[in-house]
N, C-alpha and C positions, 0 to 999 in steps of 0.2 A: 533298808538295803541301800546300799551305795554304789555304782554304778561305777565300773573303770575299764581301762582296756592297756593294753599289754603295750607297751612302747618301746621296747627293746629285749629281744629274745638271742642267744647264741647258740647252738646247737651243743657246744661242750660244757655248758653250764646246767647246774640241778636248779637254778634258778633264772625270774623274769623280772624287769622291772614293771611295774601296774602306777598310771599317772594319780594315783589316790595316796594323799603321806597325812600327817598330820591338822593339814588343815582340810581334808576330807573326813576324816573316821578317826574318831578317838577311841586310844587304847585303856584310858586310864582303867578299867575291867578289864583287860586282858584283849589279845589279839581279835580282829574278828575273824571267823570261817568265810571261808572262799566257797564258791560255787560257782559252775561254767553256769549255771540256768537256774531257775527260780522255783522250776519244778522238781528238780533231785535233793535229796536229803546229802548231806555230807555223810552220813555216815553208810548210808545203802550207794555210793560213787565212789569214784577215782578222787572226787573233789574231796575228800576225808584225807588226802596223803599230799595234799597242799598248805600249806604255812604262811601266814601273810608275818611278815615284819618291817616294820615304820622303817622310812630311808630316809627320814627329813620331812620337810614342809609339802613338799609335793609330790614326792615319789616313796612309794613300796615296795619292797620286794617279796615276789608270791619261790615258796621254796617247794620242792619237791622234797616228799620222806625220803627219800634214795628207794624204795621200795621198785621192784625191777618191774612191775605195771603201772608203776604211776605217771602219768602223761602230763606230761607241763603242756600248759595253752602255747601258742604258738602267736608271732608279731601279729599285731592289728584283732586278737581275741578281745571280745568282751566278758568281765570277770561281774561277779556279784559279793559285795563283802558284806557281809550279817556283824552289823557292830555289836561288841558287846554291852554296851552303854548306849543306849539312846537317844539320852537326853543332851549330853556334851554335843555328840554328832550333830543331832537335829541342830543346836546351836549351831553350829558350822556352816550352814546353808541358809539360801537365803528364800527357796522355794521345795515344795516336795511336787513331784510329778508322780502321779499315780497313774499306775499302769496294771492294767489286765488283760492276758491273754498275748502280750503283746503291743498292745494300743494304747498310747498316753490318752487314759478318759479324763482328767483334770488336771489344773495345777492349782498348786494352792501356797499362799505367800507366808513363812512365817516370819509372826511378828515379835514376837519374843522371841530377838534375839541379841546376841550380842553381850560382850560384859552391864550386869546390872541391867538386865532385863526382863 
């Protein structure tokens, strides 16, 4: 999971920006699923009718299906993006923060990373 939150929302727009681009979440497998929470499934939510597409190095943009109940997050939401690739991702980071329930129970450093690592 990767962690981001909404940094610019418009009200006339089917779309948010989300502070996570390329050097958060690699696409090279395809976009990842969004999710407002960690406990919904995308496809049993609203969260199933969002769309993440890379904007660059540091920003996203999370899309609405146009679907007339789909709910775009709203400024200063926090999103959850399910990469489809792991391994590139992980690479991206330079720590995983594990979290249950809500509560970061550990952090953990990785060390492979990087090119050539």
């Amino acid at each position: 999971w990767v962690m981001t939150t909404v940094i610019s929302a418009h009200p006339s727009n089917d779309w948010v920006v989300v502070d996570a681009g390329a050097k958060a979440v690699s696409t090279d497998c395809g976009p990842p699923q969004v999710y407002h929470d960690l406990q919904a499934e995308p496809a049993s939510s609203s969260d199933s009718q969002l769309t993440y597409t890379c904007a660059g190095d540091e920003h996203g943009i999370v899309r609405s299906s146009g679907a007339s109940d789909a709910k775009l997050p709203r400024l200063g939401d926090t999103l959850y993006l399910r990469p489809g690739h792991v391994d590139p991702t992980t690479n991206l980071h330079t720590y995983w923060f594990l979290e249950r329930d809500g509560i970061i129970e550990d952090v953990c450093e990785v060390n492979a990373r990087g090119p050539g690592s």
